[in-house]
C-alpha positions in Angstrom: -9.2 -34.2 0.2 -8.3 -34.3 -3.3 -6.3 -31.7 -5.0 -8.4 -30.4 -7.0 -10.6 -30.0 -3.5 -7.7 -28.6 -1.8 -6.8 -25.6 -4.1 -10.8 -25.3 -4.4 -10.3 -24.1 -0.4 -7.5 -21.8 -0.8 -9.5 -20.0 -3.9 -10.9 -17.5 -1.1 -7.6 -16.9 0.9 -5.0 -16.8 -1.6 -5.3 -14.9 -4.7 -1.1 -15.4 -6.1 1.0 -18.6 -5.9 -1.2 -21.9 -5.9 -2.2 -23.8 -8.6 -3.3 -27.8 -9.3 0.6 -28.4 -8.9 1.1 -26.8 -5.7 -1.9 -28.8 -4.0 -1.2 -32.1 -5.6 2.5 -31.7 -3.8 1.0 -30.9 -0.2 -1.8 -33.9 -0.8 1.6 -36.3 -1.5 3.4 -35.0 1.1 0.6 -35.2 3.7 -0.2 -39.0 2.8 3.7 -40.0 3.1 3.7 -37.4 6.5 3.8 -39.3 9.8 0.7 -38.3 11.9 0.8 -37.6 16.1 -1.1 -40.1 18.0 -0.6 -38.9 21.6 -1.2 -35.3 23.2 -3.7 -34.6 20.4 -6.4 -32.6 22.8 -3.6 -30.5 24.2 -2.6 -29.9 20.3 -6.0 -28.8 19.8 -6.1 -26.8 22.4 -2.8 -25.0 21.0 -3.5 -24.7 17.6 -7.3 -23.0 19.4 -5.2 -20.4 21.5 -3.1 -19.7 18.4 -6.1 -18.9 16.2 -8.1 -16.7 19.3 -4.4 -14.8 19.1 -4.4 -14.2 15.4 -8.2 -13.0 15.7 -6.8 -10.8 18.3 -4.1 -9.2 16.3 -6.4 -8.8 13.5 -8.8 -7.0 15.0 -6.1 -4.9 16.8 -4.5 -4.1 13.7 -8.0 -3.4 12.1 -8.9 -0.9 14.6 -5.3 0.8 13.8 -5.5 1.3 10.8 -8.7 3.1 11.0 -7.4 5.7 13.8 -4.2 5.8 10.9 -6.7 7.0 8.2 -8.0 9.1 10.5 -4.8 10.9 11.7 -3.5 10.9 8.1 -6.7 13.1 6.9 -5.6 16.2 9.0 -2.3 16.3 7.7 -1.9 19.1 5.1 -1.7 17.8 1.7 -2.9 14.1 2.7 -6.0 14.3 0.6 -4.7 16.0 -2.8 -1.8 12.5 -2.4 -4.6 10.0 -1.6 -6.5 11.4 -4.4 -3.6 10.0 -6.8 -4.9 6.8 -8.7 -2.0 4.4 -7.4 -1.8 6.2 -4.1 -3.8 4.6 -0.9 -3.7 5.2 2.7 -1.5 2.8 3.2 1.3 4.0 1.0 0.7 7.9 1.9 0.5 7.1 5.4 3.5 4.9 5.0 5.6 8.1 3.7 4.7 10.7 5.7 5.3 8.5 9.0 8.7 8.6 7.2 9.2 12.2 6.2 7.3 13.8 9.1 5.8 17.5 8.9 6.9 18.2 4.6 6.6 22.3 5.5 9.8 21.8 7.8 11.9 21.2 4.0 13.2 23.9 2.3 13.8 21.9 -1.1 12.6 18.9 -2.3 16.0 17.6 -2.8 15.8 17.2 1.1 13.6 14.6 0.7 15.6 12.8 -2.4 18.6 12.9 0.0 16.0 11.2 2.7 15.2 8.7 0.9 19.0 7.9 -0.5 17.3 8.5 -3.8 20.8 11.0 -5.1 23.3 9.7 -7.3 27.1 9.6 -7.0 29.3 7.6 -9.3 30.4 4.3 -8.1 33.9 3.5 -8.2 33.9 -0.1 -6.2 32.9 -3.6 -7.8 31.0 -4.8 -10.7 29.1 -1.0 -10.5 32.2 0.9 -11.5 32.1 3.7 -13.2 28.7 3.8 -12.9 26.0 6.1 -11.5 24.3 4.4 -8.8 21.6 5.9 -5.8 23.5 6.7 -2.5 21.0 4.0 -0.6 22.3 6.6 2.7 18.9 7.6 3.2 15.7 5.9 5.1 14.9 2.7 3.1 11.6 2.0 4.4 11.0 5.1 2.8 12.5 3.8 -0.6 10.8 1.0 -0.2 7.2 3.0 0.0 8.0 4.8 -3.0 9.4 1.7 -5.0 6.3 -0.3 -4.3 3.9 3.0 -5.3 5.9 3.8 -8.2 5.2 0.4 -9.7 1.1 0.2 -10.1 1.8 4.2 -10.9 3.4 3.0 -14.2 0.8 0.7 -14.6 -1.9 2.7 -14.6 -1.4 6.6 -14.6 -1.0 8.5 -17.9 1.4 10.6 -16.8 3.9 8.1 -15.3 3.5 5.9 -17.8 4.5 8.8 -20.5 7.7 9.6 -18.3 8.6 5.6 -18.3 8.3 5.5 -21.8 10.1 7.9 -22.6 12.9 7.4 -20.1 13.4 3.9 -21.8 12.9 4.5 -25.2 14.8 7.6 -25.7 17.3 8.3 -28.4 20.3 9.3 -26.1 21.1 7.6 -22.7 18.1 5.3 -22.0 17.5 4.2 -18.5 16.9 0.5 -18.7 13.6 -0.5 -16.7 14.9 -0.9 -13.0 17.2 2.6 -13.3 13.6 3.9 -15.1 11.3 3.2 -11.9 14.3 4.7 -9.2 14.1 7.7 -10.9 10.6 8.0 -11.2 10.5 7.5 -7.5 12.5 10.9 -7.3 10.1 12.4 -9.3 7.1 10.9 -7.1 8.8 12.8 -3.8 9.0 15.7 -5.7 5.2 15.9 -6.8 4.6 14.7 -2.6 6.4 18.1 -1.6 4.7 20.2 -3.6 0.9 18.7 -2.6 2.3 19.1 1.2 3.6 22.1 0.8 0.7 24.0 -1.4 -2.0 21.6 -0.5 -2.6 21.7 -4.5 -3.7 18.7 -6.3 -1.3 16.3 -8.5 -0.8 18.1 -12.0 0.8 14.7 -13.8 1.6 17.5 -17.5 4.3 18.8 -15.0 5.9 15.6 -14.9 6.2 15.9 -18.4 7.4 19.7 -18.8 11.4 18.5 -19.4 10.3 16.2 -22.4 10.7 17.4 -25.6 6.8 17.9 -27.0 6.7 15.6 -30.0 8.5 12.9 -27.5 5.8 13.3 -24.5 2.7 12.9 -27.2 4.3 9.9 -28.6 5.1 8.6 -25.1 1.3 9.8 -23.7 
């Protein structure tokens, strides 16, 4: 196959990543490749089993995350998070697996503390000095909420007001990285209260600690 046929195949599969570059390198590196001549039914064979295994798993997976969606919808306060534009099953799911039952939490520092979303002021290396997150918490819980937070800021009004103005303000601006961490804290915060009250997401809340002419410029 040509390049230009090969990335023409991987269009459907792989949206991120390939390119006329990419294909051209695997077409040279296949034609200088040195090919098996011996045992190739019994490769076949393999490379059959392999794919009847991946199928497998698939479908496996596919069936789990369907009871998962399920099982997520009787949890209190699952629907008013899923109806977040940014926030699928996946993530929501993904969290609460994490957190467990939210009405067992008093405050929802608790869930900051969790996640190893608190600060403390660093006082070893290059960080010196500096106020830093504890990272003592559950990562693949800080994880969830670092990879939500990110289409969050992309796309929701009220998140994207918070960013702006966490980065553009006059005193102490967060730069973009310190911007998204604390947004993440403010995330768990808005996922206590929907758990707790079974209320939907009020994103002007968010934005009650900014000063007014600030927020509207922000919004």
């Amino acid at each position: 196959m040509r390049p230009e046929e090969v990335l023409q195949e991987w269009k459907p599969y792989v949206q991120r990543g390939i390119g006329i570059k990419r294909a051209t390198k695997l077409v040279e590196a296949a034609n200088k490749s040195i090919g098996l001549s011996v045992g190739l039914t019994f490769a076949r064979r393999e490379i059959s089993g392999l794919l009847e295994q991946y199928e497998l798993f698939q479908t496996q997976l596919e069936a789990l995350d369907r009871e998962l969606e399920e099982v997520v919808q009787t949890i209190p306060g699952a629907k008013e998070m899923m109806a977040v534009k940014g926030l699928g099953v996946a993530t929501v799911t993904t969290i609460l697996s994490e957190t467990g039952d939210l009405s067992k939490y008093r405050h929802p520092q608790q869930l900051v503390n969790l996640a190893g979303l608190s600060l403390r002021e660093n006082s070893s290396g290059k960080f010196q000095g500096q106020t830093t997150i504890t990272k003592r918490g559950r990562s693949k819980l800080r994880r969830a909420l670092y990879l939500a937070i990110r289409p969050l800021v992309a796309h929701h009004p009220a998140f994207q007001a918070l960013h702006h103005y966490y980065t553009k303000r006059p005193e102490k601006p967060l730069k973009k990285q310190q911007s998204l961490i604390a947004l993440c804290g403010k995330l768990l915060k808005a996922i206590f209260v929907m758990g707790q009250r079974q209320c939907p997401f009020d994103g002007t809340k968010l934005l009650q600690g900014i000063p007014q002419g600030e927020a509207s410029e922000a919004a």
